[in-house]
BAMI-466792 format. One record per residue (C-alpha): x, y, z. Coordinates in steps of 0.25 Angstrom, whole numbers, plus 5000, padded with zeros to 4 digits. Each point is the difference from the previous one (the first is absolute). Example, Ala and Ser with C-alpha at 12.3 -4.5 7.8 and 13.67 -1.06 7.14 Angstrom:
BAMI-466792
504949825031 500650144998 
***
This chain:
BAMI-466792
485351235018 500350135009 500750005011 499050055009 499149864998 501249925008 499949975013 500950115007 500250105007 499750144996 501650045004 500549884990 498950044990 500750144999 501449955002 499849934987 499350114993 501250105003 500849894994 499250024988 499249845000 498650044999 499649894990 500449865004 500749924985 499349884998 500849905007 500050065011 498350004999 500049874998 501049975013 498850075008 499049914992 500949885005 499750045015 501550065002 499350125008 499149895006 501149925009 500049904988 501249934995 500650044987 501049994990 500350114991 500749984987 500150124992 501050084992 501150105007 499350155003 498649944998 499650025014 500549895009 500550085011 498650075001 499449865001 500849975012 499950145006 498449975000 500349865006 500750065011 499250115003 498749925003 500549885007 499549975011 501450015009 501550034997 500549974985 501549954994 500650054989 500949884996 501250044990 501049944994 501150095001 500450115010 500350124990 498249954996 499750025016 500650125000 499050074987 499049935006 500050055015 500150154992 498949954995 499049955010 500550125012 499450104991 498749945002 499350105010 500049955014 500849864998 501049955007 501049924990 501149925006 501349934993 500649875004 501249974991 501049985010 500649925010 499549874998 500149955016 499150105003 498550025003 499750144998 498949995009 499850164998 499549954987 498749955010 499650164997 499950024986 498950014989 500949944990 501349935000 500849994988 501149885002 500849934993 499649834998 501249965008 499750125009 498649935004 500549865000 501050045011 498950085008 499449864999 500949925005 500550105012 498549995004 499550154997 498650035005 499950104988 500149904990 498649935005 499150125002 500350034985 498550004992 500450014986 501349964992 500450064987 501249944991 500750084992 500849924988 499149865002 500849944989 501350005008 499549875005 500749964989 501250045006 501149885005 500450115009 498850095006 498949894994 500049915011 499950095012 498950084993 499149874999 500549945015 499750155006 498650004992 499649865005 500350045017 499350134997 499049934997 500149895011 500050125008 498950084996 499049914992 499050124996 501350084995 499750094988 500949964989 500450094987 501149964991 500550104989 500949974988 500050074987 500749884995 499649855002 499649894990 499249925010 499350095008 498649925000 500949895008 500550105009 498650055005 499749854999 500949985012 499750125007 498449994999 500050134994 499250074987 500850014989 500050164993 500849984987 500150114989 500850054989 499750135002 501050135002 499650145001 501350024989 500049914989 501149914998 500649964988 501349894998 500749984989 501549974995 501050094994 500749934989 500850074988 499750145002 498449975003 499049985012 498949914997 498949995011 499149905003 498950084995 500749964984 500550175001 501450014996 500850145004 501150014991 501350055008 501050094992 501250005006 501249934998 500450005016 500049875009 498749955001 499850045014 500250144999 499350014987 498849965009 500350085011 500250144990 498949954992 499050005013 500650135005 499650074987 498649965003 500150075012 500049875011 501349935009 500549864997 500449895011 501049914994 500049865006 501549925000 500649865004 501050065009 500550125009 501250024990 499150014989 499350115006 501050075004 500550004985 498850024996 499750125007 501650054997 499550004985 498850044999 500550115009 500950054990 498950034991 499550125009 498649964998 499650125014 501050015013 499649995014 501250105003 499250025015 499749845002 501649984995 500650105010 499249935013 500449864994 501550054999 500150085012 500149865010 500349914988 501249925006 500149894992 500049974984 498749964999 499450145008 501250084990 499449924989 498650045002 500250145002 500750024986 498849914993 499050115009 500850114992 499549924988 498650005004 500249845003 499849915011 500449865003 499549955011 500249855006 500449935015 501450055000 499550145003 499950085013 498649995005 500050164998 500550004987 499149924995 498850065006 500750144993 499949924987 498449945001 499650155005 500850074989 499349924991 498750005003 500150165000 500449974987 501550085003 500649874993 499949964985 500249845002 500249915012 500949884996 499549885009 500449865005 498649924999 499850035017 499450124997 498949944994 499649935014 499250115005 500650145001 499250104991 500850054991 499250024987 500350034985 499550044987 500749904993 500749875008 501249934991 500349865003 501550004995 500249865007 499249905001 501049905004 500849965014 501449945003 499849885010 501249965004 499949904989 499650084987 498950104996 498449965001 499050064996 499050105010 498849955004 498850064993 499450055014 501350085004 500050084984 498550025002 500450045013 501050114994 498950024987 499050065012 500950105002 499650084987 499050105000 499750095012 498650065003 499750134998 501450024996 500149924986 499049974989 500449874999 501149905004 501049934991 500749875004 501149964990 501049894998 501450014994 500349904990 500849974988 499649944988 500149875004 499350005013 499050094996 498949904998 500449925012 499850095010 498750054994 499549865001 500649995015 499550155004 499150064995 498549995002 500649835007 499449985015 500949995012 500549875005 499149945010 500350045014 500649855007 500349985013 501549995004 499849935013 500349864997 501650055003 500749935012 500550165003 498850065003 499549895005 500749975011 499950145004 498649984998 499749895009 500850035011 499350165001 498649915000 500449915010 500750115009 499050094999 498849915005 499349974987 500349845000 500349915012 500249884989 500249944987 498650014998 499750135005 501150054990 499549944988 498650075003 500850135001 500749964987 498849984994 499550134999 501150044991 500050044987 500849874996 498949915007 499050074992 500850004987 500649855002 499849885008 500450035014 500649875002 501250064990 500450065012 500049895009 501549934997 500550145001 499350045012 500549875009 501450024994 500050155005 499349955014 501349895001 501050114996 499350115013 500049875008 501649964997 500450155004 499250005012 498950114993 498849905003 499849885009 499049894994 499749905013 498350004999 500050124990 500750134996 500550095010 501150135000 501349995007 500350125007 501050014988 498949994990 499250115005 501250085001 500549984985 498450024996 500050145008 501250044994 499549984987 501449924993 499849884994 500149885007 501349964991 500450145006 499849965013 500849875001 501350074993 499850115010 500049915011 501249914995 500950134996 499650075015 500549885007 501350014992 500350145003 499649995016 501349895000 500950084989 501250115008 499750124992 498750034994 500150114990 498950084992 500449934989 499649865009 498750055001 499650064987 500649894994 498949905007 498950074996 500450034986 500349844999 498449985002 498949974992 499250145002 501250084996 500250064986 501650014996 500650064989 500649954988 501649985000 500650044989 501149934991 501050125005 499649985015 500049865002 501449995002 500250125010 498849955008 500749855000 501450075005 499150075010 499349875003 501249925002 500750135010 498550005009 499849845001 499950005014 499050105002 498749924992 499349905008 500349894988 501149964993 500350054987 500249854997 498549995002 499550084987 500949924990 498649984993 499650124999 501250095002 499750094991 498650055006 500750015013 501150114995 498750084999 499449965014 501550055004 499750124990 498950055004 500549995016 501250094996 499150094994 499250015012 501150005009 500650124994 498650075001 499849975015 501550065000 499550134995 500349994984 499250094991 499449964989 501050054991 500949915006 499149895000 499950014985 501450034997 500449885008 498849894997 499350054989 498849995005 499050145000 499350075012 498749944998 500649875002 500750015013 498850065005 499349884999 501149915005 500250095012 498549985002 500049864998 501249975008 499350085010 498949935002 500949854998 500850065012 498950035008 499649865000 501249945000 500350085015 498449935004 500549874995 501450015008 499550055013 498949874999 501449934999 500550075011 498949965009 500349874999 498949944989 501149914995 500549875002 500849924994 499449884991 501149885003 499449924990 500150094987 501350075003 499350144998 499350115007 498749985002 499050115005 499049965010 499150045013 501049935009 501150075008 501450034995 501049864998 501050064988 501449945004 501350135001 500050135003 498950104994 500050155001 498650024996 499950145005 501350054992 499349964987 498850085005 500950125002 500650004988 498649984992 499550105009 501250104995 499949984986 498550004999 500050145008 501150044988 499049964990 498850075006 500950135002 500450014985 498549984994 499750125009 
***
């Protein structure tokens, strides 16, 4: 099919003939066929580079009204949103960012391209945007499978929905082993194909050989480690190779030896990365760049990884030595993709990767126009050899299961839907909970016990009231418009309270109660640390809104709540990165990420304590506790709410000043 029989615009038509598309692949032929250009619903299962962002392009061109470009992760909206404002005459639009907002300048553009969390806040703060969208496209549908993202995805899909019945829906994954259920659920056409415009083979390297799917086996003479015979072997042949490691240390290593093997050097690309590398990490990666190496993982600056997917796709680097997260999405290519690791530590030992996230990396091989052919290989020893051919190569993904059925994201679940108008009862609810994936998977009843356990749990902390039905407090609309969890919410509400009444509240009062919550991420302790931080702990006790008595269980978890508070203390404080990870170990990318986070927990936290300070509260003389209500203010003793405030204010404003 040619591009001029679609349905578009001339100006699109010869943006895409610039850009070289002239013939549609097949796939994306038969996504026209299902209807994709027509307003029809469609899910799209087909293999990385055969098409899929075309698909959504020709969905989003000819729908009738404003489209969303839902993401997974930030560094994806970012590609994407270079992608779709190049589209002549478009207006693109980002929302990946403050979570109580409603970005109603969104209301303007063509496309927006968001982040799932993104439009699930923009739900639940009431955004007028949100119901004039006409068509949908989901980037990564399989991440339903996620216990982290999964459940939102679904929830958000469903309201969408609720809220736009005619709404075109297109779902994209190169990866899913149920797809047919998905379009199922989402009474879409299924497109499914094997096809890629590079071919793609697997194999495993065992005793000096590759053998591949397709019964070829590559003898490989060299008497290096396995890793960097494959990666000299490939360069021979003229292509790049991306490594895939279980961890940020092994890449590092990684990139450190092969490095030494000066394979090329990226002398320009080394001298940008060591001209503001402050850190180890930024040192490290400038010296691997000398090597014609990268490594790139979470840790790093948002800039220096950028440098790194750049460098490489100009084909200035030899080898990119990777943590499996680059897989989720960022386009970064190779010739020849070598899964050195197929194994993850969990806090309890080493399991197996799932099949979907190594295909996920296998889809990385090959890039069009660029290589004749993609290869995808796996590093074994003799003994596992055959296993992870049986495991790997040419197996399906798992199925894609619903992770909702989980008291966490349930409850923040519930309370959004009722907060945000979409039930007003128990019944109303299990309608909205019926439209889920897990209702169309499993029998919504499953839910049902864990449902009326979350809705006791928002009624016991004064989130939802139950007399006649399901209402919102004023604190439930709150927490749900500040987007923490629920379990967020009531620590924030206990800890503020505490703090009004304390005579000296600190930075490290405050940081320590929104590190001690359930939506912050804190950092491993180290054996070495823990006792430092335990002397520190014991000096400090007056300043923490609990007593150290309290976390006798869990003690251990807590030294990095206090962690991960002194870290961002010293940040707010004006420490530069080197010192940060001289002091803490912990790399720039990282306490970017908690700054962002603690950010965001702060801004909430100031909502939540002026709703305090207005007098929301009263005392439950009963149950002995705070408990949060619509009533008027009844807490026993002296409260300096506005002090608190300050201080959150102080901090926050710290934190904001350093990310600019």
């Amino acid at each position: 099919m040619d591009v001029r029989e679609l349905p578009l615009e001339d100006r699109f038509v010869e943006h895409f003939e610039e850009q070289g598309i002239e013939q549609l692949y097949p796939p994306q032929v038969a996504a026209v066929e299902a209807g994709v250009a027509d307003d029809e619903r469609v899910v799209a299962a087909l293999p990385t580079a055969s098409g899929k962002t075309l698909v959504a392009q020709l969905a989003m061109l000819t729908a009738d009204g404003p489209a969303l470009y839902v993401v997974p992760l930030r560094a994806l909206a970012t590609e994407k949103y270079e992608t779709f404002a190049a589209l002549p005459g478009v207006s693109v639009g980002v929302a990946t960012g403050d979570f109580d907002a409603d970005d109603e300048s969104l209301a303007d553009d063509d496309i927006v391209v968001a982040t799932c969390e993104k439009v699930d806040s923009a739900i639940r703060n009431g955004a007028g945007w949100v119901e004039s969208i006409a068509c949908v496209v989901v980037d990564e549908v399989h991440l339903l499978d996620d216990a982290s993202r999964g459940p939102t995805l679904e929830v958000t899909l469903a309201k969408l929905q609720r809220l736009r019945p005619d709404q075109q829906i297109v779902a994209l994954s190169a990866t899913v082993g149920n797809a047919d259920e998905v379009a199922d659920w989402l009474d879409a056409e299924l497109v499914a194909s094997t096809w890629r415009p590079v071919d793609l083979r697997t194999g495993v390297h065992d005793d000096g050989a590759i053998e591949f799917d397709d019964g070829e086996v590559r003898q490989i003479d060299d008497d290096r480690a396995p890793t960097t015979a494959l990666v000299a072997d490939a360069l021979a042949e003229g292509g790049q190779s991306l490594v895939f490691v279980n961890s940020r240390r092994e890449a590092q290593q990684l990139a450190a030896e092969l490095a030494s093997e000066e394979f090329r050097t990226a002398a320009d690309l080394a001298r940008e990365i060591d001209a503001d590398a402050t850190t180890s990490t930024g040192a490290a990666l400038a010296t691997a760049a000398e090597g014609g190496v990268g490594f790139h993982h979470a840790g790093l600056r948002a800039e220096h990884r950028s440098l790194v997917e750049n460098a490489f796709r100009e084909r200035e680097l030899a080898v990119l030595c990777a943590t499996p997260t680059l897989a989720a999405g960022v386009n970064v290519p190779a010739r020849r993709v070598i899964v050195r690791d197929t194994e993850r530590f969990t806090g309890e030992g080493y399991d197996p990767l799932p099949v979907l996230e190594v295909h996920q990396m296998f889809g990385r091989a090959g890039r069009p126009a660029l290589d004749p052919y993609g290869e995808a290989v796996l590093v074994a020893t003799g003994e596992n050899a055959d296993r992870l051919r049986e495991r790997y190569v040419g197996a399906d993904p798992e199925p894609v299961e619903s992770k909702l059925a989980a008291r966490e994201p349930l409850r923040t679940h519930v309370l959004a839907t009722v907060a945000g108008g979409f039930a007003d009862s128990r019944e109303g609810l299990q309608d909205v909970l019926a439209s889920t994936f897990f209702a169309h998977q499993r029998d919504e009843a499953e839910l049902r016990d864990l449902t009326d356990e979350v809705i006791s749990y928002l009624d016991a902390t004064g989130m939802l009231r139950r007399d006649g039905g399901l209402a919102a407090t004023d604190l439930g609309r709150l927490v749900s418009r500040v987007y923490v969890d629920p379990l967020t919410g009531a620590e924030v509400v206990e800890a503020v309270e505490t703090a009004a009444a304390m005579e000296r509240v600190t930075p490290l009062t405050i940081l320590e109660l929104v590190c001690d919550t359930e939506d912050m991420t804190t950092q491993h302790v180290r054996n070495d640390e823990a006792g430092r931080l335990s002397e520190f702990a014991m000096r400090r006790e007056g300043q923490f809104t609990k007593s150290i008595s309290d976390f006798a269980g869990n003690y251990q978890s807590w030294l990095g709540t206090l962690k991960t508070a002194r870290l961002l203390a010293d940040w707010a404080d004006g420490a530069d990165a080197a010192a940060i990870d001289d002091r803490y170990g912990v790399a720039p990318g990282d306490v970017h990420r908690l700054a962002e986070r603690a950010e965001w927990l702060l801004s909430a936290t100031a909502v939540i304590a002026q709703h305090l300070a207005d007098g929301a509260v009263e005392r439950d003389a009963d149950a002995g506790t705070s408990a949060a209500t619509d009533g008027g203010a009844g807490v026993e003793g002296e409260r300096d709410y506005e002090r608190v405030i300050d201080r959150i204010e102080e901090i926050r404003e710290a934190l904001v000043e350093r990310e600019d």
